[in-house]
C-alpha positions, 0 to 999 in steps of 0.5 A: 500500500503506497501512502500518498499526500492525498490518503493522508489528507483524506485520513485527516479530513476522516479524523477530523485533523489537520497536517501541514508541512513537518507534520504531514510528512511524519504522519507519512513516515508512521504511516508507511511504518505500519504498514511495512510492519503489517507486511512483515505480520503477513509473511510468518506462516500461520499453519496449524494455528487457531484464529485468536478469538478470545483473551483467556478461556474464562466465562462471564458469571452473570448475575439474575436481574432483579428487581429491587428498590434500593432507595425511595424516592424521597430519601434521594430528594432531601439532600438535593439543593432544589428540588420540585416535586418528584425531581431535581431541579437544575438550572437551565442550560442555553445556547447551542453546542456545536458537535 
């Protein structure tokens, strides 16, 4: 795989990053790192050798779910500095954030 100036502009528009100039060019060199690396991974003979699925052979001990009260509801509400009614009451949020 050649790494070329425009996958890396493509990768950092994907990433939502920008490269310029010394940078750009040490993200090519990383980049043409790994990938020489992922060549070096793929010339060991794998043979006889079961794909990796799981870490360890250990199962998950789930528990039952059930369904508990474990504190009432006014108990919850009489250390809240304001509240109204059944709920908390907080001060309103404004204005538009930008993801």
């Amino acid at each position: 795989m050649e790494i070329t100036e425009s996958l890396i502009d493509h990768l950092s528009k994907l990433a939502r990053l920008s490269f310029e100039g010394e940078e750009k060019e040490k993200i090519k060199n990383d980049l043409n790192r790994i990938v020489g690396f992922m060549d070096t991974l793929n010339e060991l003979d794998t043979d006889g050798y079961e794909p990796l699925i799981y870490m360890n052979q250990e199962v998950n001990r789930l528990r039952e779910d059930e369904i508990t009260t474990t504190l009432e509801k006014d108990e919850i509400l009489k250390n809240a500095p304001k509240k109204d009614s059944d709920y908390f009451r907080i001060p309103k949020v404004r204005g538009k954030h930008s993801a």
